[in-house]
N, C-alpha and C positions, 0 to 999 in steps of 0.2 A: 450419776444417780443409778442410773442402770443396773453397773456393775456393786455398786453397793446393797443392792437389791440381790441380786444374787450372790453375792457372799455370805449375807444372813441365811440367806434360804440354803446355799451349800451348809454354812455352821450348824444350822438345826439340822438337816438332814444326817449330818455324821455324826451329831450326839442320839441322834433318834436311832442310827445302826448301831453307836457301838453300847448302846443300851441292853441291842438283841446279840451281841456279842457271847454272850455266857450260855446264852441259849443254842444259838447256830455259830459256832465259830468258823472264821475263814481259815481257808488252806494257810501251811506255812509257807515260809520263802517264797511267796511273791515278789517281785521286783517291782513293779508298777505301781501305780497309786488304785485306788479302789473305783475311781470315778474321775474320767475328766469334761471339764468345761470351757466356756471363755474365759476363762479366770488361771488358766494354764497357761493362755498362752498373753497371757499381758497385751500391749499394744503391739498387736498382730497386723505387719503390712502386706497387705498380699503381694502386691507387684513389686517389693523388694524379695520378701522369700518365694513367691511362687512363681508368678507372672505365668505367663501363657507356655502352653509344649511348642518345643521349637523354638523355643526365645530364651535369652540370658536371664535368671541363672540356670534353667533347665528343670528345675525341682519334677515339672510333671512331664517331664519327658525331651527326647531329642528332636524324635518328630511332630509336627504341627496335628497329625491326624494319629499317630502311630497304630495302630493295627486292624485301625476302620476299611485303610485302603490293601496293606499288606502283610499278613500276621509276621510273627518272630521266624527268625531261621531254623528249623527241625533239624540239628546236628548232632548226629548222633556219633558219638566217640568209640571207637571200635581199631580193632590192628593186634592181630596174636598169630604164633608161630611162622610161616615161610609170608612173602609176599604174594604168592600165589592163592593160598588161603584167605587173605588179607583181602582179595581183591574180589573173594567173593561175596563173603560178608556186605563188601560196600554195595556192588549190584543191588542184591538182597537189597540194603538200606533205601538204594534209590529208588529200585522197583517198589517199594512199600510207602512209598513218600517223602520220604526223607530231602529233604529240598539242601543239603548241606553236608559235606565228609569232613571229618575231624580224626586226624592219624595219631594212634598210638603206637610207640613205637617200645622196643623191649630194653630195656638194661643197658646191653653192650653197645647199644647205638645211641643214648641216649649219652654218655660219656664218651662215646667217640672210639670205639672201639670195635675190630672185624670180629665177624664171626668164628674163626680162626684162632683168635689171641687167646692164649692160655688163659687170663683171664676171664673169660666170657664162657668156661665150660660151667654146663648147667644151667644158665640164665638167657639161651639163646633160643627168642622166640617168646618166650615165659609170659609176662606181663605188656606185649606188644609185639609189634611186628617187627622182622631183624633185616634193617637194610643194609648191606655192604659197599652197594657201587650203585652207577646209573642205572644198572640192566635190572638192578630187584627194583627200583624205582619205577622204570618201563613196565613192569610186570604189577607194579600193584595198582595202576593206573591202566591197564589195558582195557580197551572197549569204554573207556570212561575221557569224555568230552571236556579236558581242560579249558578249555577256551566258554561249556556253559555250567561250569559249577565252582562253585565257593567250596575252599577247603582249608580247612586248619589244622595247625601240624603244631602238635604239644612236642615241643623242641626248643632245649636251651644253649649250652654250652659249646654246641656243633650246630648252633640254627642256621649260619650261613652254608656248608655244607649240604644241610638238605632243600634250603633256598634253592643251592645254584643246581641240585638234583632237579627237582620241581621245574625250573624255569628251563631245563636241559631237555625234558621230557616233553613240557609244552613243544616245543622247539622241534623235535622231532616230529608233532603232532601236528605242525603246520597253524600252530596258535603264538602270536608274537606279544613277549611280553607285558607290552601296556593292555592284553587285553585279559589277563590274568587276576582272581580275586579271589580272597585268603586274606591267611594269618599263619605267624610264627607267632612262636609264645617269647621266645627269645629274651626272659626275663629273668636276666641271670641274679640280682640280688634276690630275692626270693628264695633263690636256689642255697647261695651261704645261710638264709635265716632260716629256712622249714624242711628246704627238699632233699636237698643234698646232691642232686647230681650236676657237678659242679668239675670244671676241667683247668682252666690258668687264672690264674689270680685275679683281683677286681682292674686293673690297669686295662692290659690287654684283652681283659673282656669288657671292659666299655666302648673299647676301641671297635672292636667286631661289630659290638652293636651299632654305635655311631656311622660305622661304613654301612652297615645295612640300609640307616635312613636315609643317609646320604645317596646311595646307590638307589634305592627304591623310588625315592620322590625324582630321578631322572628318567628310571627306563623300566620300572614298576608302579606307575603311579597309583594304580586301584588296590596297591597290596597293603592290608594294615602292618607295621614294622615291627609289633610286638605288643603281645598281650598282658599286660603289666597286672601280675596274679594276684588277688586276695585270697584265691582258690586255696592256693596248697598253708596260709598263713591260716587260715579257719580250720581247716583242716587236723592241722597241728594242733591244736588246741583254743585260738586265739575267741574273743570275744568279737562281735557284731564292728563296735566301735577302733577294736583295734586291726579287725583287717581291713576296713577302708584305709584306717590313719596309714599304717605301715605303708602298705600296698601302694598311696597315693606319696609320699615320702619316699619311696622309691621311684614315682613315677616325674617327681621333682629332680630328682639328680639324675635321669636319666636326660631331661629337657635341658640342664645345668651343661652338661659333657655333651651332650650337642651342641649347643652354641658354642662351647667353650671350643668344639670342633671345628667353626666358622660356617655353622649353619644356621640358617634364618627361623625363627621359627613359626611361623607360616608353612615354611616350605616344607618342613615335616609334622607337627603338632594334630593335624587333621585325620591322621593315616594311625597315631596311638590309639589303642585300643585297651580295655581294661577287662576280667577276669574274675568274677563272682561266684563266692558258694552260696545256692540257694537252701537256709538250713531250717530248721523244724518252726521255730517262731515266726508265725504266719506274718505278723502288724510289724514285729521286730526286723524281720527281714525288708517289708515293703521301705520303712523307714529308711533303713539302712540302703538301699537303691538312689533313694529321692535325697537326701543328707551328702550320698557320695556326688551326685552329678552338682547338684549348690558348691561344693567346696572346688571340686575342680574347674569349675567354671571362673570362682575368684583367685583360681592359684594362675589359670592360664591369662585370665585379662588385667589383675590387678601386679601378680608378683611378675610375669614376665614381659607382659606388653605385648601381648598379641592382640592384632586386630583383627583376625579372619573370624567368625562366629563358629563356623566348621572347627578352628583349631580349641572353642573352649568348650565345645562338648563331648561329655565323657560317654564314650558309645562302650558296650559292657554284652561281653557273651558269661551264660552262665550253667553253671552244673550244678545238679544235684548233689546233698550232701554226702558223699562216701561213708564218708567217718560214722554217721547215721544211720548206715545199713548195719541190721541186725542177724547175725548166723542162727541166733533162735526164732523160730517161725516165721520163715523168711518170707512166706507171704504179705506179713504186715508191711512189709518196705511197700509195697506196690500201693499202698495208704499214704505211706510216709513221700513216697516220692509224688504223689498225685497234690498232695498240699505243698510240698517243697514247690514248683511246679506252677499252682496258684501264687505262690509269693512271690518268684522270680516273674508273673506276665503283671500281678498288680504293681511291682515295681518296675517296671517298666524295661524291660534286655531287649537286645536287639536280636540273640540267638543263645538255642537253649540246649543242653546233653540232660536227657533225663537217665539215672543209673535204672539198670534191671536189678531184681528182685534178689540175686543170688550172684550178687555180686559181693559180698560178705564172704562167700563160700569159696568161689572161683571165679574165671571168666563166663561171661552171659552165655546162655545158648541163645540160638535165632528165637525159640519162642518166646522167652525171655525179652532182647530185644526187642521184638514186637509187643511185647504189652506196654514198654517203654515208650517205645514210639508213640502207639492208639492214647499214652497217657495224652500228651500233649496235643494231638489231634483231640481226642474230646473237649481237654480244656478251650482248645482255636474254636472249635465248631459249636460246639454243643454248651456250655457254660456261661456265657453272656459274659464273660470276664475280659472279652478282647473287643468290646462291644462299646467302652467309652474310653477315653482317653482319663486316664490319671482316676478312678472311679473313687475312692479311698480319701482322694484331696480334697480338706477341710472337715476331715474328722479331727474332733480335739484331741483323740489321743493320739493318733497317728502323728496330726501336725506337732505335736509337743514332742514327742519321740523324736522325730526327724531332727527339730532343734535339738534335743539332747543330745543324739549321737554326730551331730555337726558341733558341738562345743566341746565333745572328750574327742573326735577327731583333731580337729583344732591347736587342744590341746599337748595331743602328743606329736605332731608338727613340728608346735615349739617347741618342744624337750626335745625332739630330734636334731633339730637346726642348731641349738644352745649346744647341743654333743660336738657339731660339726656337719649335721645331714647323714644319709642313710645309711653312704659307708661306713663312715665312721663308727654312726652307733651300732651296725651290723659288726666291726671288727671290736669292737669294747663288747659284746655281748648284750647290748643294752635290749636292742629287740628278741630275741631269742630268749631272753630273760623272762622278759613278759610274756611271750607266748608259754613258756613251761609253766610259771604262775597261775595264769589262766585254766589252762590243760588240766594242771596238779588240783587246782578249786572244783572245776568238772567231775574230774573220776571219783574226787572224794565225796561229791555230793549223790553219785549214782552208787559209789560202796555204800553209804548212809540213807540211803532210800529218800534223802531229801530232794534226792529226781528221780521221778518216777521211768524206766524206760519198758515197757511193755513188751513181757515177750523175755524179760533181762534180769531186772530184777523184782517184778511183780508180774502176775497174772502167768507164773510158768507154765506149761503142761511137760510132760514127757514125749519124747519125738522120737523119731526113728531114724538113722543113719542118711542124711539126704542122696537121692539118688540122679543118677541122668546129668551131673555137670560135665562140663568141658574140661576137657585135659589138655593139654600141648603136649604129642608125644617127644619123648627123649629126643629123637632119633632126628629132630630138626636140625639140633645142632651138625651133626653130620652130612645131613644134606646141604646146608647154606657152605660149610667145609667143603665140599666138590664143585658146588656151583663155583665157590672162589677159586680154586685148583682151577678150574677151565675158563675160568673170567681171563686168570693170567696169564695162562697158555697160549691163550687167543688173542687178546691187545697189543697193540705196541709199546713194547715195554720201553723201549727208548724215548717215547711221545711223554711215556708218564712220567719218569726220570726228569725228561726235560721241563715239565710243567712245574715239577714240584720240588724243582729246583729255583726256579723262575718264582714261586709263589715263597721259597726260605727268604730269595734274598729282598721279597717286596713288605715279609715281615720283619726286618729287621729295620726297614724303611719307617717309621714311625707316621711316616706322611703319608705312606701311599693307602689306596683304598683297594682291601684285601679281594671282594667279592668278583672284581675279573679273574685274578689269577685263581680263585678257586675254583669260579666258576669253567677256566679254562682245564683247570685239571680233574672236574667232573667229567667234562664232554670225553676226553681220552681213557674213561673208564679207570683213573685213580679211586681208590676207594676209600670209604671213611676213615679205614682208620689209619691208612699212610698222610692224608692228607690233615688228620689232627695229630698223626704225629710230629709232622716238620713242624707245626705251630706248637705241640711243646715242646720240641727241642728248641727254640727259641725263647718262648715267654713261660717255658717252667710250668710246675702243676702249684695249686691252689692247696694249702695245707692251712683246714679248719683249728680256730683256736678263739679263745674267750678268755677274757680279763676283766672283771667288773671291779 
């Protein structure tokens, strides 16, 4: 009776607006409905969709108190030209507060390639930091206490590589790896669908990954194995809906090729980690937070049979929207990122990159970075936003959202699995497809002014040449080129030889699990990019292609 009582009163209420229609009309392209109520959400269970934070399905969260006792991790993402440079930046970060390091790394390292390699002229240093061996490793961690900080290294196709760097350097530092904690992103399908920096085909790079988990849950245990991205799938154009879906579809064939590796999944599932862009739609975003922790929670205890609780929650580091940053009045981003920012701690992440302001333009300067930082600090401290656990939950629109974008997630699942799962539809083009669709809907709505972006296509003024960004000078590239010159001068070149010798014939071993012998021919100062060379002269390079 209730409910029929408020459906009349909703019917009259929207004949009574769209009366005043002619009068005051509403914006166009709305997405949403005009008003929502209990009548959205039908026979609404709570303790099936919501239940308590820290409890199956997760909707309000992973942890029971989450940020009553300990806010989110302030990780701020930073790493441009030498690692020397690199290494100051992060101080800075830490001195400033930054409770978390997150490595960027540049081009040629990112595909696995030295600073040296004729391909790498011009791009060395550029967009990140340029590691070649242990010793820039050693250098961009100097004075910085592995054994008390958390750090994440956006690293794909060579993520074992800088793994067995990192654990090499700990090792040095008299800190033993089970006391280690981090993240590699080490998310290679993502990389065929959005990003592109991509090194041996999908086979042998499942392989890589599966030895990481394997190896990590024996003698890494606190280390998460991979950040399973929606980041760079948003980024590319995609919708809210489609980069959980993807992103979570990838994070299914990832658990598939483990087991299918003969591991338990318990034994790794808890140490997955997942990768969110926090983008301009404040409720649309929160939604999309609470919708993706629900779906993985029933992927991990209903489709695979996990019992650990640990293994079905989906723990979620998140950044600011890039793609979002505006080269026109570039102060408005420090707006844009401050409500990005809000949506990523109402939906609930366990650690956060907030972008600087002129990051559209170039790399951040340090004052730049600090206003990034102090964003997220006023949100912790000063906003009352980290002050209840889930604050948002049983809003009718919010909760009606959340189910929407759990039903179009859902949905492309199924049409992924029906393809074959995420290789498949990655090697058919089918995701990729849809992310250009998306993307192509996007631009054409901002050339149409039917999305307003400020700063972009409305509200312009005339500006002046911006001034004071960060450059990377040229002349890196020739410095990291001598450092390498005296790296080999100086090692035992017959140790490396031997190593990487030893690591060809453990690739061709189908069984064997890579990350000792890499990690043995870290330690003797091999460098990246000899050591991603014998793995492609074995497992070949990855050549992009689509067939719909």
């Amino acid at each position: 009776m209730a409910n029929e009582s408020l459906k009349a009163k909703m019917e009259a209420y929207t004949a009574k607006v769209e009366k005043s229609l002619a009068k005051r009309p509403e914006r166009v392209n709305l997405a949403h409905n005009r008003l929502y109520t209990p009548l959205d959400l039908g026979d609404f269970d709570y303790e099936a969709k919501l239940g308590f934070p820290g409890e199956y399905p997760f909707t309000r969260g992973v942890q029971p108190t989450m940020y009553r006792g300990r806010f989110w991790t302030m990780r701020m993402y930073a790493g441009f030209s030498t690692a020397e440079e690199s290494n100051k930046r992060y101080r800075y970060l830490l001195e400033s507060g930054g409770t978390g390091l997150s490595c960027a790394f540049d081009l040629p390292t990112q595909i696995g390639y030295d600073s040296d390699d004729p391909i790498s002229e011009g791009e060395v240093g550029k967009v990140g930091v340029a590691i070649d061996s242990l010793r820039d490793m050693e250098i961009l961690f100097d004075q910085i206490d592995l054994g008390k900080v958390s750090t994440s290294m956006t690293i794909n196709a060579p993520a074992s590589v800088l793994l067995a760097m990192y654990i090499a350097v700990a090792e040095k530092q008299g800190v033993t790896p089970d006391k280690l904690n981090g993240t590699i992103q080490n998310d290679i399908l993502k990389e065929y669908a959005a990003r592109g920096t991509y090194i041996f085909p999908p086979k042998p790079s499942m392989r890589l990954i599966t030895n990481i988990f394997e190896y990590c849950s024996k003698n890494v245990p606190n280390w998460n194995t991979i950040s399973i991205s929606g980041y760079h799938i948003r980024e590319a154009g995609s919708t809210a809906s489609q980069e959980i879906a993807f992103t979570i579809a990838d994070g299914i064939a990832y658990v598939d090729a483990a087991i299918k590796a003969g591991l338990n999944v318990d034994d790794f599932a808890g140490r997955l980690s997942f990768f969110w862009n926090a983008h301009n739609n404040v409720l649309e975003e929160v939604a999309k937070f609470r919708a993706s922790r629900r779906v993985w929670s029933k992927v991990m205890k209903e489709r695979f049979g996990a019992t650990n609780p640990k293994s079905w929650m989906l723990r979620v580091h998140t950044q600011t929207a890039g793609s979002m940053l505006t080269a026109q009045q570039p102060d408005n981003n420090i707006v844009r990122v401050a409500l990005q920012t809000a949506a990523a701690v109402l939906g609930g992440t366990q650690s956060l990159h907030t972008n600087s302001k002129d990051e559209a333009l170039a790399l951040p300067t340090e004052d730049s970075v600090r206003i990034a930082l102090r964003t997220q600090q006023i949100v912790a401290y000063e906003s009352g936003l980290a002050d209840v656990v889930d604050p948002l939950g049983g809003s009718y629109y919010v909760e009606a959202l959340t189910d929407q974008i759990e039903k179009e997630c859902w949905d492309y699942i199924k049409k992924i699995d029906d393809l074959g799962g995420a290789v498949v539809a990655i090697e058919k083009g089918y995701i990729q497809k849809e992310i250009q669709d998306s993307a192509y809907k996007w631009q054409m709505d901002v050339e149409t002014k039917k999305r307003v972006i400020v700063g972009v296509n409305q509200f312009q003024i005339k500006e002046k040449a911006p001034e004071g960004l960060l450059r990377v000078d040229s002349s890196v590239g020739d410095f990291q080129k001598q450092k390498l010159a005296k790296l080999k001068a100086e090692r035992d070149n017959a140790a490396v030889q031997a190593k990487l010798a030893a690591l060809e014939t453990a690739c061709k071993d189908e069984h064997a699990n890579l990350m000792p012998f890499i990690l043995d021919a870290v330690r003797v100062y091999a460098t990246l990019g000899e050591i991603c060379g014998v793995m492609r002269k074995v497992f070949g390079l990855y050549e992009a292609h689509t067939t719909l």
